[in-house]
Each structure stands twice: as C-alpha cells, then as structure tokens.
GUBADO-786406 format. One record per residue (C-alpha): residue number from 1; residue in one letter; x, y, z. Coordinates in steps of 0.02 Angstrom, whole numbers, m for minus. Layout:
BEGIN
NUM/A/X/Y/Z
...
END
This chain:
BEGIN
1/X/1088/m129/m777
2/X/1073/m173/m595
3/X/917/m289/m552
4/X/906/m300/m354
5/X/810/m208/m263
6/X/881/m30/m220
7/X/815/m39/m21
8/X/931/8/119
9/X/1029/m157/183
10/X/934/m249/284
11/X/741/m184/229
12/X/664/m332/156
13/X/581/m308/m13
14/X/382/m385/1
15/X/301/m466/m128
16/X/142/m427/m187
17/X/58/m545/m68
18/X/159/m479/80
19/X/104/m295/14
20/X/m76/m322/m6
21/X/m81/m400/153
22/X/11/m278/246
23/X/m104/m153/161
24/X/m257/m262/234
25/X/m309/m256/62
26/X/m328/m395/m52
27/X/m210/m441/m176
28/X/m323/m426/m327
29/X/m349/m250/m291
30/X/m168/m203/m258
31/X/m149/m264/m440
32/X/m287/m169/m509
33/X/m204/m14/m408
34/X/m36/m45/m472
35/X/m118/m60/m661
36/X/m191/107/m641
37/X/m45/205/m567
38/X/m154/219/m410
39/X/m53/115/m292
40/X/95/110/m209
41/X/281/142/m258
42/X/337/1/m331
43/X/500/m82/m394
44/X/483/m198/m553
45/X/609/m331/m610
46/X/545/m408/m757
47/X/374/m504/m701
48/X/427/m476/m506
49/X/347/m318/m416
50/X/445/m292/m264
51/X/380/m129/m120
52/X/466/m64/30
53/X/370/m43/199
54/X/413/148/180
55/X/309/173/23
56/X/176/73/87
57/X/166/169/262
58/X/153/322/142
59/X/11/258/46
60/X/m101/197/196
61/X/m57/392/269
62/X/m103/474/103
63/X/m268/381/98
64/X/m315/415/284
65/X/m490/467/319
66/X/m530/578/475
67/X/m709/565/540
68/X/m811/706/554
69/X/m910/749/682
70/X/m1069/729/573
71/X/m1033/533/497
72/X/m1000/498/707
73/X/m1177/563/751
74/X/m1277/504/580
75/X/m1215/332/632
76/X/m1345/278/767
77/X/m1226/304/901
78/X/m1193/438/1032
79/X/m1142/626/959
END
C-alpha cells in the first residue's frame, strides 16, 4: 500500500492548518467539516490529513454566494 500523497509532482500537500487558513476558515471548523463529510477532499495517512489546492479551490467555488439585488438594497446602502 502506497502512503504519499498521490498530487502531481511538484503540488505541495497542506496540512490542516495550511487548509483552514487558505480556506480563511478556522481550523476547528475545517475539522468539524471534515468529521461530517461536509468539507473538502481530503487525503488521510493514518492520523495525517493532507488536501490539494485544487480540491480546496473547488470547495470555496461550490460554496460561493451571489448577492441579490434585494440583500444589496435591504442593507442600508444605495440600490
């Protein structure tokens, strides 16, 4: 069984701590995401979690929020 990281030669693997703050998110929650199924692709070896740039540019675009015209104008500002 082959235990390194399967990235293309030369992408560097990020830890969870890189991830998260990649992400802008905190590590705690990228745990809690991971836990759930809810997060990220991610590569385990053992107690290591490793993620590639690509799956984590795929989650931030996945979870992308447009505004609406209606949330610009309800917030105080100009319509």
């Amino acid at each position: 069984m082959n235990n390194q990281p399967t990235f293309d030669i030369g992408e560097p693997a990020l830890t969870t701590r890189l991830a998260a703050r990649y992400l802008g998110i905190s590590v705690s929650l990228l745990n809690k995401l991971r836990g759930t199924g809810q997060g990220p692709a991610v590569q385990v070896y053992g107690t290591r979690c490793v993620y590639r740039r690509a799956d984590l540019d795929a989650f931030a675009a996945a979870h992308r929020v447009e505004p609406t015209a209606s949330a610009i104008s309800n917030d105080g500002g100009e319509a």
